[in-house]
C-alpha positions in Angstrom: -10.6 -26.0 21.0 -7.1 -24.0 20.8 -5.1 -27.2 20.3 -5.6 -29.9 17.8 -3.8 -32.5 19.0 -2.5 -35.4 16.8 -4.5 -38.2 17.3 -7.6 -35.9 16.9 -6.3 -35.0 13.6 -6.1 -38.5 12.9 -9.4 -39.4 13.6 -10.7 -36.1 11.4 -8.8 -37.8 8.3 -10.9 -41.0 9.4 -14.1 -39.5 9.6 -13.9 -37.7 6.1 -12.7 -41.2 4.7 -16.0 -42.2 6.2 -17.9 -39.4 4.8 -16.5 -40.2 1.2 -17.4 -44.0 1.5 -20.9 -42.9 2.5 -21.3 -40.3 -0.5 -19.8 -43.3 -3.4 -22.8 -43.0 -5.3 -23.2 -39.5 -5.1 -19.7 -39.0 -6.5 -20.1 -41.5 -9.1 -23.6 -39.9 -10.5 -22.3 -36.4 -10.6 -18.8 -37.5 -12.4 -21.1 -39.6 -15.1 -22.8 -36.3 -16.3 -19.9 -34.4 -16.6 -16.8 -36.2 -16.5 -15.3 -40.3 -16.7 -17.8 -41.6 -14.0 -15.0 -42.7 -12.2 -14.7 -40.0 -9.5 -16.2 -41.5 -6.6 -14.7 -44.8 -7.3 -10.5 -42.9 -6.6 -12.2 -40.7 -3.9 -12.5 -43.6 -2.1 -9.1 -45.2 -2.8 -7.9 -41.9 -2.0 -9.2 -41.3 1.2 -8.8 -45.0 2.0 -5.0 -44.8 1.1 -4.9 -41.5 3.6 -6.8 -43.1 6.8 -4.6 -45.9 6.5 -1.4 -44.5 6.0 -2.5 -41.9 9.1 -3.5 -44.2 11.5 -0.4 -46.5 10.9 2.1 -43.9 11.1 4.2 -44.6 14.2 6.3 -41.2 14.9 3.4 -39.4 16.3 3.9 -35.8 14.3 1.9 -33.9 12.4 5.2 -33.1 9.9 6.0 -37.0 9.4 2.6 -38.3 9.4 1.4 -35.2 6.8 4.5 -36.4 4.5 3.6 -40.2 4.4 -0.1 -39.4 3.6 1.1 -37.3 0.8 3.6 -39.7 -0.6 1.3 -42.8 0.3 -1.5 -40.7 -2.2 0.9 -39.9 -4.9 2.1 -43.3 -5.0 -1.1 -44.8 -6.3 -1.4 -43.5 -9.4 -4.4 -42.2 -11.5 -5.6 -39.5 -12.7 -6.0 -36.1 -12.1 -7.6 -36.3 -8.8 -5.0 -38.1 -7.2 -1.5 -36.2 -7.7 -3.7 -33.1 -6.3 -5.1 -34.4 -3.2 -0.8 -36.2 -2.7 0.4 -32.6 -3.4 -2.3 -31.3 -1.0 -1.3 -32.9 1.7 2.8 -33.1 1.0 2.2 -29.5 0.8 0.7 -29.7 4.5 3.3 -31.1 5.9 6.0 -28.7 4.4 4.6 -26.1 6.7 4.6 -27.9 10.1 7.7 -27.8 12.2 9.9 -30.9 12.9 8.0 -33.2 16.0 5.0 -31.0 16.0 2.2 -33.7 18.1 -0.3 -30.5 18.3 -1.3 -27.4 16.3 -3.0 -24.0 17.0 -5.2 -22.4 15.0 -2.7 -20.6 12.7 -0.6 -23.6 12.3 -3.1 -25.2 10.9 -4.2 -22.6 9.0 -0.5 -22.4 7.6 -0.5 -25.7 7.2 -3.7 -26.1 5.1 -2.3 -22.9 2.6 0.6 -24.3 2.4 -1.0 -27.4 0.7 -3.3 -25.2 -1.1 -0.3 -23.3 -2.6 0.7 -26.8 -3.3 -1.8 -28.2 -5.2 -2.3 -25.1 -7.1 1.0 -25.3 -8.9 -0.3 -28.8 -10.4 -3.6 -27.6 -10.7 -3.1 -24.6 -13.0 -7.1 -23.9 -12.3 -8.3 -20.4 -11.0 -11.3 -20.1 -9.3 -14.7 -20.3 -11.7 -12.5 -22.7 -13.2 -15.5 -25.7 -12.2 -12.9 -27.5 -10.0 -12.3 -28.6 -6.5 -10.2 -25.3 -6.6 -13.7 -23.2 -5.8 -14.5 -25.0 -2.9 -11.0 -25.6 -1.7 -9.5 -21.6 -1.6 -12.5 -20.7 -0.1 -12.3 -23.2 2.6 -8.6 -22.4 3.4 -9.8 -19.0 2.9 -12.6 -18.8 5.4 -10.5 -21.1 8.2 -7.6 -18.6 8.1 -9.5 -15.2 7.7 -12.2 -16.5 11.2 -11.2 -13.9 14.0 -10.6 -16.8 16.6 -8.1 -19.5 17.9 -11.3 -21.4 18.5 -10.4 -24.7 16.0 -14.0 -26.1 15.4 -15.6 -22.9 15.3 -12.8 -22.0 12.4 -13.8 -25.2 10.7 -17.3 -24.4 10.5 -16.5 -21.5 9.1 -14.7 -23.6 6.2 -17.4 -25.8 6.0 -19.8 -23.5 5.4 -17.2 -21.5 2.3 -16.6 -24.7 0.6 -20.1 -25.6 0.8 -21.5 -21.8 -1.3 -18.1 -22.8 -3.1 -19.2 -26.2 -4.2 -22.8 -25.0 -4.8 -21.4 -21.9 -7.0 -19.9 -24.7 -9.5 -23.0 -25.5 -10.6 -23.1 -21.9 -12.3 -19.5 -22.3 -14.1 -18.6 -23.8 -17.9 -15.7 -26.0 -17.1 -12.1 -25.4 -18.5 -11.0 -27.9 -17.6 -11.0 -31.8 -17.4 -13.4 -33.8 -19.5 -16.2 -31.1 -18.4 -15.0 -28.4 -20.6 -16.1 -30.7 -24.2 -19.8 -30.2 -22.8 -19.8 -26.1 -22.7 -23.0 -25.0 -21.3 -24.3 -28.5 -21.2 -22.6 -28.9 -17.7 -24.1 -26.2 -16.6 -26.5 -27.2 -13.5 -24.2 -29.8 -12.0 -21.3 -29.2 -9.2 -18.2 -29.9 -10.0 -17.6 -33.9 -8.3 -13.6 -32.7 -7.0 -15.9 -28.9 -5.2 -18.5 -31.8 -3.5 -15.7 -33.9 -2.8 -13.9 -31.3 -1.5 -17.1 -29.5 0.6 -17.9 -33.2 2.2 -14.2 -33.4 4.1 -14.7 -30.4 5.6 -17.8 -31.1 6.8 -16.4 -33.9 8.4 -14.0 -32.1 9.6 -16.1 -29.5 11.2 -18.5 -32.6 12.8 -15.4 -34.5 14.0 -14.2 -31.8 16.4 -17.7 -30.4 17.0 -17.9 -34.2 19.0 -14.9 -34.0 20.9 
């Protein structure tokens, strides 16, 4: 795939609000060992809020669409976990050309540093930092660096970085977020925001792997 056209993008942002839904409990457990146990409940509100606002946009671009999912997220309210995936995707959109309805490989891959660049200015966490930082820059990382205009096979590639990502968190003391009072006690468990993170782009990655 050398084209990611709109409405496919829009039914990847579907598929990982699926993938979210499905992985509640998951979310919920992890965030109760380490952090306010409320994680999986706002994934879900999150992700929610972004299919929703996607598949009701009616100007058919990437830029415009991009822009009301960020605003649409930031305008819930909450904690932590939502102002960074609003700023994630605002930051998206700031990289996509005006009427853009499809994207090639290094669009997107502009597109989705662009948001990364984004969310790191509200973030403030560097890698080993036990966030959804370590599974996000790798992701980003891996997508932009895979010597291809091949979309799904780049996404795979993302998948799998977020995924070791993710998994790495287990090995980090947390600095920040409720996570960083238990020290070494948190030691063990992923980060919920890396697993949140690692299970969209593995939706991603199935979604166009289908097509």
């Amino acid at each position: 795939m050398e084209k990611l056209t709109y409405g496919r993008f829009v039914k990847m942002l579907g598929c990982a609000a699926s993938a979210i839904t499905e992985a509640k409990d998951e979310l919920t457990e992890l965030d109760s060992q380490i952090g306010d146990g409320d994680h999986g409940t706002t994934m879900v509100k999150v992700m929610e809020t972004v299919k929703a606002t996607a598949e009701g946009y009616q100007g058919g671009d990437f830029k415009g669409m991009l822009s009301a999912v960020g605003m649409a997220v930031l305008n819930m309210g909450g904690g932590a976990t939502v102002p960074l995936f609003g700023s994630l995707f605002s930051g998206m959109a700031r990289a996509v050309p005006e009427g853009t309805t499809e994207l090639t490989k290094e669009q997107l891959a502009e597109a989705f540093k662009s948001g990364e660049a984004r969310l790191l200015k509200f973030s403030k966490a560097p890698l080993g930092g036990k966030t959804m930082v370590d599974a996000l820059t790798p992701a980003v990382a891996a997508f932009a660096d895979y010597g291809g205009a091949d979309i799904a096979a780049a996404l795979e590639a993302a998948r799998l970085a977020a995924h070791e990502g993710c998994m790495k968190t287990k090995d980090y003391v947390a600095h920040f977020g409720r996570a960083k009072n238990l020290g070494e006690r948190a030691l063990g468990i992923p980060d919920p925001g890396s697993v949140s993170v690692s299970i969209i782009f593995k939706a991603f990655a199935k979604s166009v792997a289908e097509e």
